[in-house]
VEXDREN-2710 file (C-alpha; in Angstrom, 1 decimal):
% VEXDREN-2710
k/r/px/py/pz
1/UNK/122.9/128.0/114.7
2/UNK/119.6/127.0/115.8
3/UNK/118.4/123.4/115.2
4/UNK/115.4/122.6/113.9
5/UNK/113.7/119.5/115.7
6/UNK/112.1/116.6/114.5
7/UNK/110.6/114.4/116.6
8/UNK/110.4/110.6/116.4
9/UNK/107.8/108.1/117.5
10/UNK/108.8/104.7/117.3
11/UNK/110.8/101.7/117.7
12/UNK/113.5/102.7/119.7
13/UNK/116.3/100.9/117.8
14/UNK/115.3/102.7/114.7
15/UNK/115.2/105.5/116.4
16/UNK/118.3/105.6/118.4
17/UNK/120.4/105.2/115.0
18/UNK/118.4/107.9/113.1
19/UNK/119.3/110.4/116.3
20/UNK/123.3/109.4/115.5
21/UNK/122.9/109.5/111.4
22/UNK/120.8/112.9/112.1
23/UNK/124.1/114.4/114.0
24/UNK/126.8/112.8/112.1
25/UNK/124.6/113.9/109.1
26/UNK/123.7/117.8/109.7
27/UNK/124.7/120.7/112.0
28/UNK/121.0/122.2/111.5
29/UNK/118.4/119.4/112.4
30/UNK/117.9/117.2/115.5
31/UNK/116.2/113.8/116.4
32/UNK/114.8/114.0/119.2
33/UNK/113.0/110.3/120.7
34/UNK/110.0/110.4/122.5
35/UNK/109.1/110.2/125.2
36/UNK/112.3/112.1/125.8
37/UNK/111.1/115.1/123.3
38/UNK/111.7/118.4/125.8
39/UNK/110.1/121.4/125.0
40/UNK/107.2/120.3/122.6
41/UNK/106.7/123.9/121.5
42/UNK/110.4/123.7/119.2
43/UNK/109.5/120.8/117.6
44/UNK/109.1/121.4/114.0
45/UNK/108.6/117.9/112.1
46/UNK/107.0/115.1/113.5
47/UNK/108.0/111.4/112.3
48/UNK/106.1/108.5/113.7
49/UNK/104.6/105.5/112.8
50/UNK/101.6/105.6/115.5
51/UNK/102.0/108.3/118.0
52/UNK/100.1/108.5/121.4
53/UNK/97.2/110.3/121.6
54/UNK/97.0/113.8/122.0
55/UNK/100.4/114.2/120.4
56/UNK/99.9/116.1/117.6
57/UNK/97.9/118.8/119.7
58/UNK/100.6/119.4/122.4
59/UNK/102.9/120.5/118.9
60/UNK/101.6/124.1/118.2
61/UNK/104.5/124.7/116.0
62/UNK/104.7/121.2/113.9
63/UNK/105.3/121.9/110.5
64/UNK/104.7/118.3/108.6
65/UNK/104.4/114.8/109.7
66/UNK/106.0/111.9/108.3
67/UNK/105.1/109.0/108.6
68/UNK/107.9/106.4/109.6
69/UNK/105.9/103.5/107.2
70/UNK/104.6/103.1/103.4
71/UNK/101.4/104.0/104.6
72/UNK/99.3/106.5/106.7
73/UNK/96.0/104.5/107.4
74/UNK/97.7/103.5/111.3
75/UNK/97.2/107.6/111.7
76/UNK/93.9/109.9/113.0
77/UNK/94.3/111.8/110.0
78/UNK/91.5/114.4/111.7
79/UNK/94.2/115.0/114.5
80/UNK/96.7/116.8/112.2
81/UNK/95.7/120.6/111.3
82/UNK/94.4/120.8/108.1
83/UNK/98.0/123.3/107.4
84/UNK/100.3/121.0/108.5
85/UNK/101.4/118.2/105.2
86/UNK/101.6/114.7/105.7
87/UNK/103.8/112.4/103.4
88/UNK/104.6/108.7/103.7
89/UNK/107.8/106.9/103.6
90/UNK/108.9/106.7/100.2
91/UNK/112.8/104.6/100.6
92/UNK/114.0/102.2/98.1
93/UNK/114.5/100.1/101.0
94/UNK/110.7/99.1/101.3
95/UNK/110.3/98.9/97.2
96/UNK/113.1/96.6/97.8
97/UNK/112.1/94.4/100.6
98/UNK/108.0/94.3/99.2
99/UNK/108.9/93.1/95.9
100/UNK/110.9/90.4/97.2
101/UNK/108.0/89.3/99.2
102/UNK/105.6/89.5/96.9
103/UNK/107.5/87.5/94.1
104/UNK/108.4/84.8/97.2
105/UNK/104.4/84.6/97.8
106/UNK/103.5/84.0/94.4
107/UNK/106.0/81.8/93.4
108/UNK/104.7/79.9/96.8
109/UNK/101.0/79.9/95.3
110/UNK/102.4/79.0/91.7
111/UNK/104.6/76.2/92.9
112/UNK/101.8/74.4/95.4
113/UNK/103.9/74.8/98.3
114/UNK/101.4/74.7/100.6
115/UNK/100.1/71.6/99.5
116/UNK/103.3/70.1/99.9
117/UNK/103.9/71.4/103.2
118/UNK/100.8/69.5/104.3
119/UNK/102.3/66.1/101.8
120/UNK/105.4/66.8/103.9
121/UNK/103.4/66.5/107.4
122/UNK/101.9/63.8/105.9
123/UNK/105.1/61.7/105.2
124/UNK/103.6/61.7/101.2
125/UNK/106.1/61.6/98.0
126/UNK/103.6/63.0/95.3
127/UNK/104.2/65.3/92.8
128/UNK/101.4/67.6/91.5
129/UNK/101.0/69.6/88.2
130/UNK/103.3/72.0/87.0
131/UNK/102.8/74.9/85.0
132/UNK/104.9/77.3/83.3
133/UNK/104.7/81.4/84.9
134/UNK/103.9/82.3/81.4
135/UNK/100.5/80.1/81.9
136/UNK/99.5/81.8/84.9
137/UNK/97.9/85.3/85.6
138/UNK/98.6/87.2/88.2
139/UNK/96.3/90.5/88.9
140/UNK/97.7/92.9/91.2
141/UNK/95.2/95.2/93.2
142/UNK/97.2/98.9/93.6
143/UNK/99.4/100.4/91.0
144/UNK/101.0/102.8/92.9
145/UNK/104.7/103.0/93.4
146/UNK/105.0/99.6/95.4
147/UNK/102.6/97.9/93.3
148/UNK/103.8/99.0/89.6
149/UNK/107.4/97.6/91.3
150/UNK/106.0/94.5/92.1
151/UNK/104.1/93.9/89.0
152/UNK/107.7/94.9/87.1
153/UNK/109.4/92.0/88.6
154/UNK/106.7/89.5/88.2
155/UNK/106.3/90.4/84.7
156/UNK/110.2/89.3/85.1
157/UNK/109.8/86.1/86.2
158/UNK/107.4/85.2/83.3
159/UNK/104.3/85.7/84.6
160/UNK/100.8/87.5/82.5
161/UNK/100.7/90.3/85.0
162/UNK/97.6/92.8/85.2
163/UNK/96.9/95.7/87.3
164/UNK/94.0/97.6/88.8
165/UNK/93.5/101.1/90.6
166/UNK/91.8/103.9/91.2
167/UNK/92.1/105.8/88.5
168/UNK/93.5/105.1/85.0
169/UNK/97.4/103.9/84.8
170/UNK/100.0/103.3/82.1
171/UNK/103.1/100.8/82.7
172/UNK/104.3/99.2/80.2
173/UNK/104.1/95.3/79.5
174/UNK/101.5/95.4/82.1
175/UNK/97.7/95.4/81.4
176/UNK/96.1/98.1/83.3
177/UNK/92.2/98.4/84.6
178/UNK/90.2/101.2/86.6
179/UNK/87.4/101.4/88.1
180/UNK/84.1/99.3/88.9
181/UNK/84.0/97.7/85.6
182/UNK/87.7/97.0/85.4
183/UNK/87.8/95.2/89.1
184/UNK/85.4/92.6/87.9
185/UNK/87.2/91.9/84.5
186/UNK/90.7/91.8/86.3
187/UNK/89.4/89.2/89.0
188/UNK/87.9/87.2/86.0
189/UNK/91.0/86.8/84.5
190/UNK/93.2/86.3/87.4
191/UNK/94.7/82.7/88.7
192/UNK/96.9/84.7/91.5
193/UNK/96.1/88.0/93.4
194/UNK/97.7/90.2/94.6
195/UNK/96.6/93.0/97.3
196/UNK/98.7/96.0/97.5
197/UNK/96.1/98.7/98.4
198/UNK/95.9/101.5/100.7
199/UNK/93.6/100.9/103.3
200/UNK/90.7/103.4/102.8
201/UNK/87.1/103.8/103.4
202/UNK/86.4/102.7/99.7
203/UNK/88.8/100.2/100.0
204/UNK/87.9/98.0/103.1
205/UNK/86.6/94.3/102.8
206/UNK/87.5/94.7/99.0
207/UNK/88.2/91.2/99.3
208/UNK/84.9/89.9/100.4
209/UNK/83.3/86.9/99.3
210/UNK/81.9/88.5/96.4
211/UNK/84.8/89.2/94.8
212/UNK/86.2/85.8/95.5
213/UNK/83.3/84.3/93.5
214/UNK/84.6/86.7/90.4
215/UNK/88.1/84.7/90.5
216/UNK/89.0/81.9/88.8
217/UNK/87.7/78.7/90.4
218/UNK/90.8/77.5/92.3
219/UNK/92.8/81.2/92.6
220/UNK/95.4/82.0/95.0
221/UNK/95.0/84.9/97.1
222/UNK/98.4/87.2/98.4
223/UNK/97.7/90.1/101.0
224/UNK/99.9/92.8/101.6
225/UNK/98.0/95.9/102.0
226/UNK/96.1/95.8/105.2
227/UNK/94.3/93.6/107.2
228/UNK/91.0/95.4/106.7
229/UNK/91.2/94.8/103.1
230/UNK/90.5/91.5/103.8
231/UNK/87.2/89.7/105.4
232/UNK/88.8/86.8/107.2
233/UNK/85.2/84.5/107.3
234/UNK/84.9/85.1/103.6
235/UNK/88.6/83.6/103.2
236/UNK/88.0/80.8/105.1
237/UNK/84.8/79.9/103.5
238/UNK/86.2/80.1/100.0
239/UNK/89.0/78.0/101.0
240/UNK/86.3/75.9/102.4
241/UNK/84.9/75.5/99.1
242/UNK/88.2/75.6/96.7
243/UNK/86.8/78.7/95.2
244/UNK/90.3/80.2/96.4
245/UNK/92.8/77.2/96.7
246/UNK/95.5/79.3/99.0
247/UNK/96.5/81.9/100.2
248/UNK/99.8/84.2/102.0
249/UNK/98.9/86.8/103.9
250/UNK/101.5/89.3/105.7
251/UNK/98.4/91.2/107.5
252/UNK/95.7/90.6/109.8
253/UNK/92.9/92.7/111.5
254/UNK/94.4/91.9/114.4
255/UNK/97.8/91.9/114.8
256/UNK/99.5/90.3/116.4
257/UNK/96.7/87.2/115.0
258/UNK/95.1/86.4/118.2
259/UNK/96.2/82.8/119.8
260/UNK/93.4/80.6/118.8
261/UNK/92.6/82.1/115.2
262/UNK/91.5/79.8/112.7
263/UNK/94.6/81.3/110.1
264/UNK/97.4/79.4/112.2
265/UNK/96.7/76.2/111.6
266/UNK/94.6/75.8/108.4
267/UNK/97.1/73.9/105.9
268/UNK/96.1/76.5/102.8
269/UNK/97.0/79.6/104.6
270/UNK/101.2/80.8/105.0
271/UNK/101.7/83.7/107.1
272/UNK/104.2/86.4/107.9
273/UNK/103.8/88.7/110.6
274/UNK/103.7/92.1/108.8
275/UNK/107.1/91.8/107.8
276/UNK/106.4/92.2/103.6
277/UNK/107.5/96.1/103.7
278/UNK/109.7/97.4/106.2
279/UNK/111.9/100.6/106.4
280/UNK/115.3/100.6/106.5
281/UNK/117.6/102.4/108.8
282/UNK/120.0/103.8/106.3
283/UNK/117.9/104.6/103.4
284/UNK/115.0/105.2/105.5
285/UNK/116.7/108.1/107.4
286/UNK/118.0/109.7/104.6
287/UNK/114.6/109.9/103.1
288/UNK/113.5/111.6/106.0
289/UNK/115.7/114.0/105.3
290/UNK/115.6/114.7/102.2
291/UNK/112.0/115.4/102.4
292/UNK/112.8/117.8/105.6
293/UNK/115.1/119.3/103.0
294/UNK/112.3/119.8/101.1
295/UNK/109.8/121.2/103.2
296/UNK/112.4/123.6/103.7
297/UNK/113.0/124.7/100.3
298/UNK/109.2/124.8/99.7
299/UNK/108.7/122.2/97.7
300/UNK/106.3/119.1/97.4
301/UNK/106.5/116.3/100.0
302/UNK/107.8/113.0/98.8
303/UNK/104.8/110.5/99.5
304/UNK/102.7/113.8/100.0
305/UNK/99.3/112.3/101.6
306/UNK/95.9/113.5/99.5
307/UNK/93.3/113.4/102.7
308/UNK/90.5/113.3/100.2
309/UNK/91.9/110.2/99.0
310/UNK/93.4/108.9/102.7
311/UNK/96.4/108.0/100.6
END
């Protein structure tokens, strides 16, 4: 029987278990891990999360390419052939892990904790005003997959909960905006929010001083998406001013954040090091091969990439 090949670019761990799950798994398909990929020409799918450059063109015979992550933005999208699909990882796994870290980052802004994190270094005993989650509004920027989960669960824990896109979207018990003119009524109405956005070219520096002026006077800021959605002066300023009172953020620009950034140490900022969303080795495997499985069979990619849309 001949084997088809996929070919995997990334952590090695990761990679090294998917190769045994792929065996123990199928009699048709084989993992191969780079750099260790053999002849280039039989490799058939391609799953990476960044692969080095000039990959792609030394695969005449690549078929699809997945994408080892939630999203595709880390990719030259211009270096796959127009032919060849590209999906995304779609795993339960990541919905899993990003709602949990979403609902930890809000109920951080919601609760004050960073202000008494800084009471704590302080050696201060003062307790501040609390308000019920059914008091506070949290808007939620991308209503996709990952972000209609994480509005679901917040709605959950008692929160209003809004969400904005695109295009026009439906979930029930949340309230749903589009478009120019529903951005600047979410951000009106919104004491938390939440960035869940692909990173695209309409969606870099969406939050930008100017849309930090449309918040509430005092709002919490959560990040998630991407480091480019966010313009890190504009944060700081706006913390500066109490125009945004706090914020978590799980992304930077720069990553890892640069020794000597300003985000370490400021008392209003919590990070996490891009750990919000991250693909798991069981369910993240079998995804991968279900959507091989798929591609096979002819039918649509799970996660299936619209380059129009860079999403």
């Amino acid at each position: 029987m001949t084997r088809q090949v996929i070919l995997y670019c990334g952590a090695e761990a990761r990679g090294q278990a998917w190769a045994r799950q792929v065996a123990e798994a199928t009699d048709d398909l084989e993992l191969r891990l780079w750099p260790n990929g053999g002849d280039l020409r039989e490799v058939d799918y391609l799953a990476a999360w960044i692969p080095p450059d000039g990959l792609i063109a030394r695969l005449p015979n690549v078929r699809a390419v997945f994408s080892v992550g939630a999203g595709v933005d880390q990719l030259d999208l211009s270096a796959i052939p127009p032919h060849v699909p590209l999906a995304r990882m779609v795993e339960p796994g990541i919905e899993a892990c990003l709602t949990a870290w979403v609902a930890m980052a809000v109920l951080v802004l919601h609760r004050d904790l960073p202000a008494y994190l800084a009471q704590q270094r302080r050696e201060v005993w003062r307790g501040l005003a609390v308000r019920p989650p059914a008091e506070c509004r949290v808007g939620v920027l991308g209503m996709g997959r990952l972000g209609q989960s994480a509005a679901r669960a917040l709605l959950g824990l008692g929160f209003q909960v809004a969400g904005w896109s695109r295009g026009a979207k439906s979930v029930p018990g949340i309230t749903c905006f589009h478009g120019a003119d529903g951005f600047e009524v979410l951000l009106a109405n919104t004491d938390i929010l939440v960035c869940l956005l692909p990173l695209t070219a309409g969606t870099e520096g969406i939050l930008n001083a100017a849309a930090f002026a449309r918040l509430k006077h005092g709002a919490g800021l959560v990040n998630a998406g991407r480091g480019g959605h966010l313009v890190e002066p504009d944060l700081l300023a706006a913390l500066e001013s109490g125009q945004v009172s706090a914020a978590v953020l799980d992304v930077a620009r720069e990553e890892p954040l640069p020794a000597g950034h300003p985000f370490w140490r400021h008392e209003r900022i919590m990070l996490t090091p891009h750990v919000g969303a991250v693909t798991q080795t069981e369910t993240g495997i079998a995804a991968l091969i279900a959507n091989v499985r798929r591609h096979q069979r002819g039918e649509a990619l799970e996660g299936l990439v619209d380059r129009s849309l860079g999403y």
